[in-house]
VOBA-1610 file (N, C-alpha, C; in pm, whole numbers, padded with zeros to 5 digits, always signed):
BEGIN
Unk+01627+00149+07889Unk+01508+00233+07883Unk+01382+00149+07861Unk+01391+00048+07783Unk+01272-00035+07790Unk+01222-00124+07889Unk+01349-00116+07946Unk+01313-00233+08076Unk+01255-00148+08213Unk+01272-00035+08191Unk+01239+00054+08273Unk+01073+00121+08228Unk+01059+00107+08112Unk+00954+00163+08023Unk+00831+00078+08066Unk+00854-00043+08066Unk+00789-00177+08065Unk+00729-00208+08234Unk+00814-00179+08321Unk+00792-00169+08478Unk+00671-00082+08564Unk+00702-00004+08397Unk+00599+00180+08444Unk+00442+00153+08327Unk+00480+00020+08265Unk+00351+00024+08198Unk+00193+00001+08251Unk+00168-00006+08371Unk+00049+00006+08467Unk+00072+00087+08586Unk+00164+00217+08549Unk+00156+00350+08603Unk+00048+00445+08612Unk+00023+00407+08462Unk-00100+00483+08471Unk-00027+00662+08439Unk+00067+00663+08324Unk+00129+00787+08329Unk+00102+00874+08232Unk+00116+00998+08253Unk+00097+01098+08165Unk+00198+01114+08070Unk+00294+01116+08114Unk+00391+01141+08020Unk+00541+01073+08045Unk+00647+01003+08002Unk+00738+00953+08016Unk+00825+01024+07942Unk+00964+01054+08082Unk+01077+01141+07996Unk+01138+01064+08036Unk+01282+01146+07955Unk+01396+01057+07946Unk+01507+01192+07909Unk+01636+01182+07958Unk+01715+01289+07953Unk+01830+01231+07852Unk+01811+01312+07744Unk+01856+01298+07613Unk+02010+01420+07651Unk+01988+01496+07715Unk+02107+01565+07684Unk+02093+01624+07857Unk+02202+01651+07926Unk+02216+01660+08026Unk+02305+01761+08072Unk+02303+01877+08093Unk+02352+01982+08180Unk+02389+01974+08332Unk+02533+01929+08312Unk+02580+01882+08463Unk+02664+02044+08518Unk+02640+02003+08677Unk+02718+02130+08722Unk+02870+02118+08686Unk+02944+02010+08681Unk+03078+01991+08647Unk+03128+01899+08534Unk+03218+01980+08448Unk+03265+01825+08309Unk+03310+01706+08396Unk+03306+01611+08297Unk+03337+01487+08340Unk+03263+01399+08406Unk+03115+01456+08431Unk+03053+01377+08466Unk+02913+01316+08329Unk+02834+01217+08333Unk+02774+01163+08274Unk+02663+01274+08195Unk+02673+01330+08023Unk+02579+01439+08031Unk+02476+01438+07941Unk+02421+01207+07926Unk+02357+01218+07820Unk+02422+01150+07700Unk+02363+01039+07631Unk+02395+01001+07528Unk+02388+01090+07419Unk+02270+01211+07378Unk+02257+01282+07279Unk+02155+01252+07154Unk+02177+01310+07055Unk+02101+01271+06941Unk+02056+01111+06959Unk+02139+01023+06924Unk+02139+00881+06955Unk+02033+00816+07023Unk+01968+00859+07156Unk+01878+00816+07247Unk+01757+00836+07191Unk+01757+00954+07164Unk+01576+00985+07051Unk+01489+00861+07024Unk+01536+00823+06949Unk+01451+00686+06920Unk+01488+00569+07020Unk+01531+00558+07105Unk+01479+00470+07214Unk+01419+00504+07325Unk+01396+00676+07311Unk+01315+00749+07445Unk+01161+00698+07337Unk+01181+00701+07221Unk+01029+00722+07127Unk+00972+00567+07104Unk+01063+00486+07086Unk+01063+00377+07085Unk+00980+00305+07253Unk+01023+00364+07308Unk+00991+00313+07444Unk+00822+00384+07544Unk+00830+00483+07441Unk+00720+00547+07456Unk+00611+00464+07411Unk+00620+00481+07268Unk+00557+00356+07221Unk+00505+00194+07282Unk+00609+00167+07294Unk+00555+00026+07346Unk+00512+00021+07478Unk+00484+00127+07549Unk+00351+00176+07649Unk+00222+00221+07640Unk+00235+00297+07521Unk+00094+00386+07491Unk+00155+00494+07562Unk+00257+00548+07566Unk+00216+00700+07603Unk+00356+00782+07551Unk+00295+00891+07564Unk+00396+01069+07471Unk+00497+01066+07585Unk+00633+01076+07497Unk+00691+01125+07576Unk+00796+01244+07561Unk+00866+01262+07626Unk+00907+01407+07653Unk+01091+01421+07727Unk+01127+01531+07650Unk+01283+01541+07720Unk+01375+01702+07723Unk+01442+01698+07793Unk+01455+01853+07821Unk+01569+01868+07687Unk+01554+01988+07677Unk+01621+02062+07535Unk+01673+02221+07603Unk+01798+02213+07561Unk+01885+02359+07623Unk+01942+02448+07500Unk+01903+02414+07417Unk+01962+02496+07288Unk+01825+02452+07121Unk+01896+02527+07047Unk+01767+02566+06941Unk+01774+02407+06811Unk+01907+02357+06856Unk+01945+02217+06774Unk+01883+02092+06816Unk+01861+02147+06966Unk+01788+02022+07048Unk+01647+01992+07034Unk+01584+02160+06983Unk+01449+02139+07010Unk+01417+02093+06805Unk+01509+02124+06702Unk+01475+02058+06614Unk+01509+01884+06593Unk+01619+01845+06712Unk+01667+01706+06665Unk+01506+01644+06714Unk+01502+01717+06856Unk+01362+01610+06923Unk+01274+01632+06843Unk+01192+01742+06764Unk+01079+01751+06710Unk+01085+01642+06577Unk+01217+01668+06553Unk+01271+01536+06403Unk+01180+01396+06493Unk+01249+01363+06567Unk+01247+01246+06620Unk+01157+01197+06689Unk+01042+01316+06702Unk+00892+01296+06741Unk+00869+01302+06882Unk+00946+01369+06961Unk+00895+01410+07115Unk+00794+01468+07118Unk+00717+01423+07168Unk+00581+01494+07171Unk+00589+01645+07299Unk+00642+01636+07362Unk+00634+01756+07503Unk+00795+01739+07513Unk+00813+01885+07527Unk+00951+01952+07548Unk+00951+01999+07670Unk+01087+02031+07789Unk+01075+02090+07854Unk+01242+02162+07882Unk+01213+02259+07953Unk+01283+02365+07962Unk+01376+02357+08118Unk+01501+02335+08119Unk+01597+02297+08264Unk+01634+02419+08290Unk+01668+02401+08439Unk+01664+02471+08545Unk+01798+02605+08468Unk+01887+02484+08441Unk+02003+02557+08432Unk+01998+02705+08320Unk+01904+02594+08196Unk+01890+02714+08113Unk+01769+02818+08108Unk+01688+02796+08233Unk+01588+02907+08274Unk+01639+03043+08265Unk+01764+02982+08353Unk+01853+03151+08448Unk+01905+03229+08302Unk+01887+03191+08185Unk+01947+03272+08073Unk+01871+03273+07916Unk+01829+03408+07978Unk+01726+03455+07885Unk+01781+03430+07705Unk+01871+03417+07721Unk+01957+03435+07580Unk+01901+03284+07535Unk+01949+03194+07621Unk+01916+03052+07556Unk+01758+03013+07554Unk+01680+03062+07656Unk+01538+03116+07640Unk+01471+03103+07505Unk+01559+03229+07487Unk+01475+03298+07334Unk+01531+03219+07233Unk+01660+03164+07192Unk+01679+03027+07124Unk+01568+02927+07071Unk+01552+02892+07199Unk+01451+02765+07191Unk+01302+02855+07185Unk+01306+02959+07220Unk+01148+03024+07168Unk+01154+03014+06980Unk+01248+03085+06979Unk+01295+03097+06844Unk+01302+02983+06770Unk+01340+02874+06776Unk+01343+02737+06764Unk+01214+02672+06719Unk+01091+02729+06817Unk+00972+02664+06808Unk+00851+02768+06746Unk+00892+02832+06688Unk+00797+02945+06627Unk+00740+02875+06525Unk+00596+02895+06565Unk+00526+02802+06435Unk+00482+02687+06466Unk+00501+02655+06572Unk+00520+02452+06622Unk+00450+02451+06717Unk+00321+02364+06726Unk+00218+02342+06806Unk+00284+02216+06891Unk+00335+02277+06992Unk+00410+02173+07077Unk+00393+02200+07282Unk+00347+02092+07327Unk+00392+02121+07499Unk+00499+02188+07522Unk+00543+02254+07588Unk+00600+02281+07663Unk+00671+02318+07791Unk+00706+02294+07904Unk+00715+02289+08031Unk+00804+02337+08062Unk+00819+02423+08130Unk+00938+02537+08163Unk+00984+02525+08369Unk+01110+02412+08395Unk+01147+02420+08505Unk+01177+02542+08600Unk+01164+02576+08732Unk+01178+02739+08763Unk+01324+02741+08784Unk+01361+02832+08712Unk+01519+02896+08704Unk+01628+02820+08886Unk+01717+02800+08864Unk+01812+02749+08971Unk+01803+02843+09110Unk+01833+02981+09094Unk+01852+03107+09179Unk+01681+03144+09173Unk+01606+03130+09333Unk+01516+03221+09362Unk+01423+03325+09291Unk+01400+03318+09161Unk+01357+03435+09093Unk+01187+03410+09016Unk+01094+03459+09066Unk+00963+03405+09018Unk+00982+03491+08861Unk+01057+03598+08862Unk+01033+03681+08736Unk+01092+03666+08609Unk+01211+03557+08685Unk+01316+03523+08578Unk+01207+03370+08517Unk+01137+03349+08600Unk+01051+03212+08575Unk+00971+03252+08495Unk+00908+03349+08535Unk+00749+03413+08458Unk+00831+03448+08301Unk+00921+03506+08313Unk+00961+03541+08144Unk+01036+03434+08043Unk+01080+03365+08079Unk+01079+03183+08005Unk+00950+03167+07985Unk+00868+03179+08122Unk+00704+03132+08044Unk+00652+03228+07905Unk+00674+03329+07916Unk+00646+03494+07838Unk+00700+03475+07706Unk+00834+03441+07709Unk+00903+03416+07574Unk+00831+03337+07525Unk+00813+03208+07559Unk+00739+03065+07502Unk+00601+03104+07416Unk+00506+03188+07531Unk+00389+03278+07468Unk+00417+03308+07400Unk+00533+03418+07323Unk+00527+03547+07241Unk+00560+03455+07145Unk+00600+03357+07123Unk+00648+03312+06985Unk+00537+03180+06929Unk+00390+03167+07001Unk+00242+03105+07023Unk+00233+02974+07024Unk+00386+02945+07187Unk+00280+02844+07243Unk+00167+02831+07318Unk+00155+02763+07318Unk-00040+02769+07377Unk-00027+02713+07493Unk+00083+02558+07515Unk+00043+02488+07604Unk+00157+02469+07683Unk+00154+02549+07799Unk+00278+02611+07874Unk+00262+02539+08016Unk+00324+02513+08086Unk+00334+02423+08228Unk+00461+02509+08277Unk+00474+02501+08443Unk+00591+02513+08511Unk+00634+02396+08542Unk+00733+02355+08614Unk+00764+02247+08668Unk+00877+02310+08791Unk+00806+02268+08905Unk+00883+02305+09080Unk+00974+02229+09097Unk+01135+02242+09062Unk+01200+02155+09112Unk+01303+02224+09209Unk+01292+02301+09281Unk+01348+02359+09425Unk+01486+02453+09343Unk+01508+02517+09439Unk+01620+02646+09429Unk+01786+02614+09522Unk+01895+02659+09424Unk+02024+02585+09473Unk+02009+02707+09615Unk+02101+02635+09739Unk+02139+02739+09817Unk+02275+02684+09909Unk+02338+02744+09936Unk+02504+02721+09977Unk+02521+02676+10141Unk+02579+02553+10179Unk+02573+02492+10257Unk+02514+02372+10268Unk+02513+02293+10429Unk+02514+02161+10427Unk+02322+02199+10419Unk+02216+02068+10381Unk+02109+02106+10398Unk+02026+01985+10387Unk+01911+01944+10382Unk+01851+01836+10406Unk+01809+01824+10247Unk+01744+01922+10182Unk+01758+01906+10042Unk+01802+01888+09955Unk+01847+01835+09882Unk+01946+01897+09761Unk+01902+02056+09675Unk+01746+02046+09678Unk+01741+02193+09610Unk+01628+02230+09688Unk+01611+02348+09782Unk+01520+02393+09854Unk+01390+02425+09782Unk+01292+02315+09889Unk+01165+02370+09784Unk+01084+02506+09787Unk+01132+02627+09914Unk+01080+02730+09874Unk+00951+02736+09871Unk+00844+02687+09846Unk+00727+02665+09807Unk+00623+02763+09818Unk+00675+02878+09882Unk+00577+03011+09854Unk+00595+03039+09730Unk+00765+03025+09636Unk+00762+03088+09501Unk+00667+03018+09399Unk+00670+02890+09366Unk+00565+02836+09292Unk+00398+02872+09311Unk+00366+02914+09465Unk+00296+02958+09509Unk+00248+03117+09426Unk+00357+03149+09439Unk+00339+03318+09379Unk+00326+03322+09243Unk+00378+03233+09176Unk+00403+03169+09015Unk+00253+03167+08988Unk+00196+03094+09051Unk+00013+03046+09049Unk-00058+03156+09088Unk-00004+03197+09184Unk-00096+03365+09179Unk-00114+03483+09097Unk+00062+03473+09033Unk+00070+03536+08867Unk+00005+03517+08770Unk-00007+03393+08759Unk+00007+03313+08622Unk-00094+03212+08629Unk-00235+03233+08706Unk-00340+03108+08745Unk-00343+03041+08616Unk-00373+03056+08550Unk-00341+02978+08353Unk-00251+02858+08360Unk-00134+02846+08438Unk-00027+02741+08401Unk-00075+02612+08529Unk-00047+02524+08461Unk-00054+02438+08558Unk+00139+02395+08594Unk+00112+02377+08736Unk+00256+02356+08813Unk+00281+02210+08842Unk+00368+02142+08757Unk+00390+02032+08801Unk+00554+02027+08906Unk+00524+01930+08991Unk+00651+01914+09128Unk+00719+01785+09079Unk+00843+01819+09092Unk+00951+01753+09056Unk+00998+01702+09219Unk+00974+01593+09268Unk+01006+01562+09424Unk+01191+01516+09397Unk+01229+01478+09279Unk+01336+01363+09272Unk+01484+01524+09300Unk+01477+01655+09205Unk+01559+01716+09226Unk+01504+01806+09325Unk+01418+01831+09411Unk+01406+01854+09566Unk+01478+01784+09606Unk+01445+01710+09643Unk+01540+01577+09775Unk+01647+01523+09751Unk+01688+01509+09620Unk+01818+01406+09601Unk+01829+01327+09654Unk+01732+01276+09771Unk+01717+01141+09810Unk+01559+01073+09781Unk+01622+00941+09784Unk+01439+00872+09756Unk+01383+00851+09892Unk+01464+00890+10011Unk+01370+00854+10126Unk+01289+00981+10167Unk+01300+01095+10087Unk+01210+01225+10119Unk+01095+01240+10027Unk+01114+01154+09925Unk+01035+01156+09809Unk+00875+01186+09806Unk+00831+01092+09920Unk+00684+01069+09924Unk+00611+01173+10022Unk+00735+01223+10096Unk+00650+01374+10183Unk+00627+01484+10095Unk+00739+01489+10006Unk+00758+01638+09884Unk+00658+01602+09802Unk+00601+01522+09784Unk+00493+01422+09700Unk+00363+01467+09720Unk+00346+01492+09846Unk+00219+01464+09937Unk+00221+01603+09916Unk+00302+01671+10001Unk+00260+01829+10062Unk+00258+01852+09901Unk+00325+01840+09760Unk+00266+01899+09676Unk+00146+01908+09586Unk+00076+01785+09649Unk-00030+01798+09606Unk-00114+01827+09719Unk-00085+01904+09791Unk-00138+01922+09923Unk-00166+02068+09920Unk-00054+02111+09840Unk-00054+02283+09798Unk-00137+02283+09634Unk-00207+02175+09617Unk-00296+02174+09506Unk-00209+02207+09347Unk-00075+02115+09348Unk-00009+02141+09223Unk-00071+02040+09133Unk-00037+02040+09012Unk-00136+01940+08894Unk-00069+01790+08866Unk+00036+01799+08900Unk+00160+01658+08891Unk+00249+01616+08889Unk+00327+01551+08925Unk+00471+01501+08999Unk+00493+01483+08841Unk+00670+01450+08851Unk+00780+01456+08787Unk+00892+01391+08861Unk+00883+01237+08841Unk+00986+01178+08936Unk+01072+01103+08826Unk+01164+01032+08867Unk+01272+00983+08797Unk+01264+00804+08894Unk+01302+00736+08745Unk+01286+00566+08804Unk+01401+00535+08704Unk+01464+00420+08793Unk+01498+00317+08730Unk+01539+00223+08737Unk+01548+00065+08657Unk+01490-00073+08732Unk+01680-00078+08864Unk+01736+00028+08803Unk+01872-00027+08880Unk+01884+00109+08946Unk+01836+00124+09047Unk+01895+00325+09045Unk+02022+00281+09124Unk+02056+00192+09214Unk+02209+00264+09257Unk+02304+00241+09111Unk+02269+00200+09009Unk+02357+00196+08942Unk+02327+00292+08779Unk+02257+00354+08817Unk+02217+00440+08745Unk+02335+00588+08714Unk+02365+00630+08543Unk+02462+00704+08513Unk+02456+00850+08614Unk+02369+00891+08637Unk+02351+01018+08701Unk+02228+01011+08808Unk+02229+01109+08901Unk+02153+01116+09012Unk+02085+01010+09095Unk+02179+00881+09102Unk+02133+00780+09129Unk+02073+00816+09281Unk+02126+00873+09350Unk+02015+00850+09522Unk+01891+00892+09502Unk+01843+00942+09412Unk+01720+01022+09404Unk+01626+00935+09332Unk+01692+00788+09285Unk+01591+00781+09189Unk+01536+00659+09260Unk+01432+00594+09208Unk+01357+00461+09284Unk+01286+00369+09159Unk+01287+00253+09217Unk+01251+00159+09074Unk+01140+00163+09035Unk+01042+00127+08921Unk+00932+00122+08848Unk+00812+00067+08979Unk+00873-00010+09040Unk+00735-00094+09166Unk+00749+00009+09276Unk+00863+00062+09340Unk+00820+00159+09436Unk+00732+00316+09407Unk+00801+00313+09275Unk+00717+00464+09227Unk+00570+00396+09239Unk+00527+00293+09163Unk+00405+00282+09178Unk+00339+00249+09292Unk+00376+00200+09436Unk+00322+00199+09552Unk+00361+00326+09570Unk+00471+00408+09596Unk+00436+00516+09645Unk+00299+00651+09527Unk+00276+00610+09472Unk+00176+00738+09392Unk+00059+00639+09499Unk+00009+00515+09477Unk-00069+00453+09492Unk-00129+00496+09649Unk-00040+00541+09713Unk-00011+00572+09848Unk-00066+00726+09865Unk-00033+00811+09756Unk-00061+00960+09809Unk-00214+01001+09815Unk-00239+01123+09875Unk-00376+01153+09916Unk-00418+01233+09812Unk-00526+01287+09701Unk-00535+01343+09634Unk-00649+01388+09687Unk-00648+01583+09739Unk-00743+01603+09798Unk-00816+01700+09726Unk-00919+01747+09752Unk-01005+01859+09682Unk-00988+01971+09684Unk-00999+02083+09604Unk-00984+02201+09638Unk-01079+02293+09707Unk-01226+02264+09723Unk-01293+02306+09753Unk-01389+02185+09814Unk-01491+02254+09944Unk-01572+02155+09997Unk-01691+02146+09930Unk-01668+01964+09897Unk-01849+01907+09837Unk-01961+01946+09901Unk-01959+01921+09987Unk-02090+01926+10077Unk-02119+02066+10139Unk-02225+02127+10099Unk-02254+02228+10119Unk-02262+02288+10301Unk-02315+02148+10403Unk-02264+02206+10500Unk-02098+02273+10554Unk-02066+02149+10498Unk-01892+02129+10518Unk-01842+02302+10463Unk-01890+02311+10343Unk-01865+02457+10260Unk-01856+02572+10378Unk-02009+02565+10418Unk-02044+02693+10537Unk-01958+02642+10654Unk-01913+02595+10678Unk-01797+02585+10804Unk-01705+02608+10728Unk-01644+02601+10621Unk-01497+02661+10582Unk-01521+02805+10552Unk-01622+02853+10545Unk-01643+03003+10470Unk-01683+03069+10645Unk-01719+03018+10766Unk-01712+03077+10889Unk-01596+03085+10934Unk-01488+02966+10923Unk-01360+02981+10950Unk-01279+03113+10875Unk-01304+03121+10728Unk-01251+03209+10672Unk-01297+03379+10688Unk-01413+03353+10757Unk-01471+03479+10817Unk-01373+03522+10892Unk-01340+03447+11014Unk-01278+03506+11148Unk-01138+03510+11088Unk-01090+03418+10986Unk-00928+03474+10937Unk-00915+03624+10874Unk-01035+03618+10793Unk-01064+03750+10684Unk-01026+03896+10842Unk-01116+03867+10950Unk-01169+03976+11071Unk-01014+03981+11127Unk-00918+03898+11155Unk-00809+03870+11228Unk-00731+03906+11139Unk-00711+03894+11027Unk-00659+03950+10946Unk-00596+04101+10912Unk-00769+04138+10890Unk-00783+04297+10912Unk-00723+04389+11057Unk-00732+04321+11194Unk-00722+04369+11342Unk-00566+04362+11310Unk-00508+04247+11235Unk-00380+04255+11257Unk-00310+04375+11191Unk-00333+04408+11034Unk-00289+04491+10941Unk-00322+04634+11034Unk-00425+04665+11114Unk-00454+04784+11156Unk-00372+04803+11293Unk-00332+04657+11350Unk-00232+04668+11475Unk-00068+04755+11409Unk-00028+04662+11284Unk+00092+04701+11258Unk+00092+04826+11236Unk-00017+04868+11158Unk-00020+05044+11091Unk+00015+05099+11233Unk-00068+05071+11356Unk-00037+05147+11482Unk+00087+05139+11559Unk+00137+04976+11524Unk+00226+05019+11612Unk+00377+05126+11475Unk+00362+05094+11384Unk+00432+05174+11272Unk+00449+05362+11287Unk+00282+05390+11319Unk+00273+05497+11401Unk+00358+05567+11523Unk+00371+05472+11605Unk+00431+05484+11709Unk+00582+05469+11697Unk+00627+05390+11570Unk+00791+05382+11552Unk+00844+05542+11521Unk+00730+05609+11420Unk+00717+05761+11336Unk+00767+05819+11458Unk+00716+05822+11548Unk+00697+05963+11659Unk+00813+05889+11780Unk+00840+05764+11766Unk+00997+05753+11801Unk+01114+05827+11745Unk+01105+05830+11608Unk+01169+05860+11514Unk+01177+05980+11543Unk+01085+06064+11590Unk+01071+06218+11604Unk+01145+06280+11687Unk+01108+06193+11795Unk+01196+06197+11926Unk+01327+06172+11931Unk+01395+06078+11890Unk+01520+06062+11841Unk+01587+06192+11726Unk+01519+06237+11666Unk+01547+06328+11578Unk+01599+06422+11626Unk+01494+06511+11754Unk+01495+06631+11862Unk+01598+06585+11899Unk+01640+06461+11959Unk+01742+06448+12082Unk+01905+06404+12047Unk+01894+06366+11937Unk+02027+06357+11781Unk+02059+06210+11878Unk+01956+06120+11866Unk+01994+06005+11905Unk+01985+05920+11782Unk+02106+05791+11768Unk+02075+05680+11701Unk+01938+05636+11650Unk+01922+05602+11496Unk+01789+05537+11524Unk+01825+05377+11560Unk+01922+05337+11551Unk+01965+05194+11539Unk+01986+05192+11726Unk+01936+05095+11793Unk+01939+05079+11899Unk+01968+04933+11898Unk+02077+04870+11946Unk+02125+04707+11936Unk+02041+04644+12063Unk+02114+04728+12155Unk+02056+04635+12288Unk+01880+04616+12277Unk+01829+04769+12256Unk+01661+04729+12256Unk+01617+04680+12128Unk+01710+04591+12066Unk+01647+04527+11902Unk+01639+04398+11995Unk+01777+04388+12042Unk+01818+04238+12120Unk+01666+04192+12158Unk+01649+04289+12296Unk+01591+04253+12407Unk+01443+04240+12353Unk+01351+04318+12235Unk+01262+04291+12192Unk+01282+04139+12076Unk+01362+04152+12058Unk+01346+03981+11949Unk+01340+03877+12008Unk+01460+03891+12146Unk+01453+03750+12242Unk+01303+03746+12304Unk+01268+03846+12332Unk+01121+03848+12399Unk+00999+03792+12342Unk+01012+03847+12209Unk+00918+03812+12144Unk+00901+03699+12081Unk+01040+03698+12051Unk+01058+03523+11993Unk+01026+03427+12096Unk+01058+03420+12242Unk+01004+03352+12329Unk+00867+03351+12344Unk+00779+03422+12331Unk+00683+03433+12312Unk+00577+03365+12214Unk+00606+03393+12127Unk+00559+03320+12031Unk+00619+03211+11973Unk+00711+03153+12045Unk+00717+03001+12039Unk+00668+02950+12175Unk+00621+03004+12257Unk+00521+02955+12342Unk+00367+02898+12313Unk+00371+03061+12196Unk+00264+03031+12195Unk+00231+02896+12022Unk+00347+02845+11996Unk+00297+02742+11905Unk+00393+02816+11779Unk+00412+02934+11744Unk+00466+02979+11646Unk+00607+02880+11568Unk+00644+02868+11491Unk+00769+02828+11482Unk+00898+02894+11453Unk+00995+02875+11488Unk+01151+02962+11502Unk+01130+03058+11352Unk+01104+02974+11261Unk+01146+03008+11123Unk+01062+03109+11120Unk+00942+03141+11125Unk+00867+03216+11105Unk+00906+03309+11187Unk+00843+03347+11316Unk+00917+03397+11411Unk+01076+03534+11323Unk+01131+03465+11297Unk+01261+03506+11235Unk+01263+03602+11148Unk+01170+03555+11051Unk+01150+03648+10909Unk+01039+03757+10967Unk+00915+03710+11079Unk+00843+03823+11113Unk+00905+03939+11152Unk+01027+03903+11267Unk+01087+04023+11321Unk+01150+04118+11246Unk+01260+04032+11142Unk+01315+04090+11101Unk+01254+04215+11037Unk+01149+04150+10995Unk+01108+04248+10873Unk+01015+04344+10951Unk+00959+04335+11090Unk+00917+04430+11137Unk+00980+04532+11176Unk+01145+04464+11197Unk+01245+04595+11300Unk+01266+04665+11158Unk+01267+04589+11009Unk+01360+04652+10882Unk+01217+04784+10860Unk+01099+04781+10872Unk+01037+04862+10885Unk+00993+04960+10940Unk+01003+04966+11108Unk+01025+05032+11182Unk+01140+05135+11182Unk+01250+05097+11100Unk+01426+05144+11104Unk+01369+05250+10945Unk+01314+05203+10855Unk+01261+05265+10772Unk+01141+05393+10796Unk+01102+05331+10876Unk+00995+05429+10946Unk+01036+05551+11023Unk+01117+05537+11076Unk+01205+05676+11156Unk+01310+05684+11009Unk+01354+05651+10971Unk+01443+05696+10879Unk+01375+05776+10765Unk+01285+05803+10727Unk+01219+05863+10642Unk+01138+05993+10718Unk+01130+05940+10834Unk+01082+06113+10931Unk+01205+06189+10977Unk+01325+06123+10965Unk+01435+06164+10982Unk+01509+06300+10883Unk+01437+06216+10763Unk+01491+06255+10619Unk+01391+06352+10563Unk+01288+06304+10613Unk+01186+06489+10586Unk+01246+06573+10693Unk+01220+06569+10821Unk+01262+06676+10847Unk+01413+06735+10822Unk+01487+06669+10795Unk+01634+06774+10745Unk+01557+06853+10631Unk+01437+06764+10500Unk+01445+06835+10444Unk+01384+06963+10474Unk+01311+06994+10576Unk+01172+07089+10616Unk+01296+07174+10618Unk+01367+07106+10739Unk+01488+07250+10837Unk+01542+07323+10698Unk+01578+07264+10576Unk+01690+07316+10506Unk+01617+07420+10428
//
């Protein structure tokens, strides 16, 4: 840890962790020295100049580290998903003017995220962070944990108060994706990475592909673009606020297209009703998705998108006659 500590000492870092206790998906693998490490995560802090910090999954963890002077605590994925161990470590820290950083739950859930943050509040911490480190999902995949990145997105639209730091190392599980997940997250205007180093990573106890040594982390930060959120220059400004005009106008034409064509699904629906036809039609779902999907990957769209648009237009449309379906039985009865 010191030799690793020492590599990162013209990082230029906010905070240096170190995983004191480790929640693996399976026994038998490496889960953390334990109590023991404390003072060489603190020790090592020290002889940098900077606070450091380590994840805690139970209410023993968050008094051994506070013993042992962690300055910033944070909250793992695993024990997001369970409110029970949650309130533990809320419970744990009642009274204690301490960081805290709360990873987003394993399984997809902004709400199961938002209430780890909620608990932390109710028991008055003050100084609350997320941390984006992607969502498990089943099969082969380029990630190790999908970054999802509308949910952190939605997290910030909840919760503008927290700042979101991105974890690139358990996204990718590899270090050769590192510096794109890097980029685009500060690209989506998050507040700061959360990567993992060390001077030996293939020989490192746990998650060794993911991790990279003290000199590459620092060319790669050295490397990323840190851009603005808003335009300096007041001309520059009025060209982003004309652009956002015609999105705001296109916007609106679009929401008033769907209402119409939604309209027109209704009085399908009607018609089908009179004539005791299916509302589920396979062949004309087919023949409108292939169509359209060709279409708008002509026109630049991409598959993925494309995909989720339809779906959710046909799941509305099918809703849309199904509810004129379902008044009128009730009218007739």
């Amino acid at each position: 840890m010191m030799t690793i500590a020492k590599g990162l000492r013209a990082a230029n870092l906010t905070l240096l962790r170190g995983g004191i206790w480790k929640p693996r998906t399976r026994p038998n693998s490496f889960e953390g020295v334990g109590e023991l490490g404390l003072p060489w995560l603190k020790s090592a802090g020290e002889l940098i100049g900077v606070p450091v910090t380590t994840e805690v999954a139970k209410g023993d963890h968050v008094e051994m580290a506070l013993n042992a002077g962690v300055d910033v605590l944070w909250i793992g994925a695993r024990t997001t998903v369970n409110p029970f161990a949650v309130q533990e470590i809320a419970d744990a820290l009642k009274g204690v003017d301490i960081p805290v950083m709360v990873k987003n739950p394993v399984n997809p859930d902004v709400d199961l995220w938002m209430g780890a943050i909620e608990r932390l509040s109710a028991v008055g911490i003050k100084d609350i962070a997320a941390i984006h480190r992607g969502f498990s999902s089943y099969g082969q995949k380029v990630y190790r944990n999908v970054p999802m990145w509308e949910l952190p997105i939605e997290l910030k639209v909840r919760m503008p108060e927290i700042k979101i730091i991105c974890d690139p190392s358990h996204i990718c599980g590899r270090r050769d994706l590192l510096k794109a997940v890097a980029q685009k997250s500060y690209d989506l205007d998050m507040d700061g990475l959360m990567i993992e180093t060390h001077h030996l990573p293939d020989e490192a106890w746990s998650d060794a592909s993911q991790q990279i040594t003290p000199s590459v982390f620092k060319e790669m930060i050295s490397e990323l673009i840190i851009r603005k959120p808003e335009a300096q220059d007041l001309n520059l400004s009025k060209s982003l606020e004309v652009l956002r005009s015609q999105i705001d106008q296109i916007d609106h034409d679009l929401i008033q297209l769907l209402a119409t064509r939604m309209k027109t699904a209704r009085e399908i629906g009607e018609f089908k009703k009179e004539n005791d036809i299916t509302i589920l039609q396979l062949g004309r779902w087919k023949e409108i998705h292939d169509a359209r999907k060709a279409l708008g990957e002509n026109l630049g769209l991409s598959e993925k998108f494309l995909e989720v648009f339809l779906n959710a237009l046909h799941k509305e449309s099918i809703n849309q006659q199904n509810e004129v379906m379902n008044i009128s039985r009730s009218l007739d009865k």
